[in-house]
C-alpha positions in Angstrom: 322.6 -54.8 -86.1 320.9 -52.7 -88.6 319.8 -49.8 -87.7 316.4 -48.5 -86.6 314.5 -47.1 -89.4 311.4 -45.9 -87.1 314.2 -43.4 -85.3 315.8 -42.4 -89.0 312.5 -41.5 -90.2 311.6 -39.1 -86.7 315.0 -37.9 -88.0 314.1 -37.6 -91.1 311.1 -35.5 -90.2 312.8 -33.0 -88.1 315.0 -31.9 -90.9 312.7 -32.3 -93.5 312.6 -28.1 -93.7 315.8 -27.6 -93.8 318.1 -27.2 -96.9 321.2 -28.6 -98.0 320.2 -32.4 -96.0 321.1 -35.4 -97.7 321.6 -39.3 -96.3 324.2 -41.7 -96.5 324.7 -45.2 -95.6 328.1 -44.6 -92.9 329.3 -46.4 -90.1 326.5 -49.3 -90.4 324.2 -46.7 -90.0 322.2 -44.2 -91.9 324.0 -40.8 -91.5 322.5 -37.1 -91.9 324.4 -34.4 -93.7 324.1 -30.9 -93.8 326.1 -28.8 -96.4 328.3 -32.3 -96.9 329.0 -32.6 -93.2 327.4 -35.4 -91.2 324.9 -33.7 -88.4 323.2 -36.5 -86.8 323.2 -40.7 -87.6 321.1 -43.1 -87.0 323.5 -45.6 -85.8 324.0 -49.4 -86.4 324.7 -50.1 -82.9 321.3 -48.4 -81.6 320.1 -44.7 -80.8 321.9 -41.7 -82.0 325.3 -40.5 -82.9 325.6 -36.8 -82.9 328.7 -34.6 -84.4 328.6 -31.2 -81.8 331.0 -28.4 -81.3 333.8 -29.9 -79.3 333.6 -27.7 -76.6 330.1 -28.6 -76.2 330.4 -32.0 -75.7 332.1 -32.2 -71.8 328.8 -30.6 -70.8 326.4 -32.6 -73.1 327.7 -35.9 -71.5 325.7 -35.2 -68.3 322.6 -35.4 -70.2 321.0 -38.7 -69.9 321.8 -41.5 -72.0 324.8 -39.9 -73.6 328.7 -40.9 -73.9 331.4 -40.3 -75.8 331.6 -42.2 -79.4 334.5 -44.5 -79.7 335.8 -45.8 -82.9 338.2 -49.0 -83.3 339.1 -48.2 -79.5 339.7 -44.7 -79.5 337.2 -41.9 -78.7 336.1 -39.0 -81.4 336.2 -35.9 -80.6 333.0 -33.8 -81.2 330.7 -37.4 -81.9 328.7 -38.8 -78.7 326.5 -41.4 -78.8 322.8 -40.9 -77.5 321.2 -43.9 -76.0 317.7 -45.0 -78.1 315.8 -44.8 -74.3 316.8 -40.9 -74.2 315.2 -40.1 -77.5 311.6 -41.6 -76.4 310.7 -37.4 -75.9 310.0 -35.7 -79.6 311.7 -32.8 -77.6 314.8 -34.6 -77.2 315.5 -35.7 -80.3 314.4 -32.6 -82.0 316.9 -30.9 -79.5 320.0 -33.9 -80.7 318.9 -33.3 -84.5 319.1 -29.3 -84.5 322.2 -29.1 -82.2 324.1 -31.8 -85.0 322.6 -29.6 -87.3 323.7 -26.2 -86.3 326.8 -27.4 -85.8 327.3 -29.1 -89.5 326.5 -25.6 -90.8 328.7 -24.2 -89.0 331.6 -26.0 -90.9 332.5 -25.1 -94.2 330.2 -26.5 -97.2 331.7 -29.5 -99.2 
């Protein structure tokens, strides 16, 4: 499944003032970094992936829409997966894209 250019493009608009964003074709998917690290990816399987702090992400997965992401079986720590149907609200998404964001910056630049 390729994935869904109408949702890379709302991406692509609510970073569009930050610096330091670039895009790269990862995980069947068209990934946003920050700085060099990945923030936010439109994925290939459908909706969003999101990198977040770790600590975060126990808490995040009682949003709607939203579980861990899992890689050739095993699950990676600090990505989730947000579900296409959560990210009909502007607010959401915008919400997904800055927390990926913030959290990209956080790390050190490559």
């Amino acid at each position: 499944m390729a994935y869904d250019r109408e949702l890379a493009e709302r991406i692509r608009e609510h970073l569009a003032g930050e610096s330091g964003v670039s895009e790269r074709a990862m995980f069947g998917g068209l990934a946003f970094l920050v700085d060099g690290a990945m923030a936010v990816a439109a994925s290939g399987q459908g909706g969003l992936l999101a990198r977040v702090d770790p600590a975060e992400a126990p808490a995040l997965l009682s949003s709607p829409g939203v579980t861990r992401m899992v890689m050739r079986g095993r699950e990676m720590r600090g990505w989730l997966r947000v579900d296409a149907a959560a990210l009909d609200a502007d607010a959401d998404l915008a919400a997904w894209v800055a927390r990926g964001a913030r959290y990209a910056r956080s790390q050190p630049p490559k």
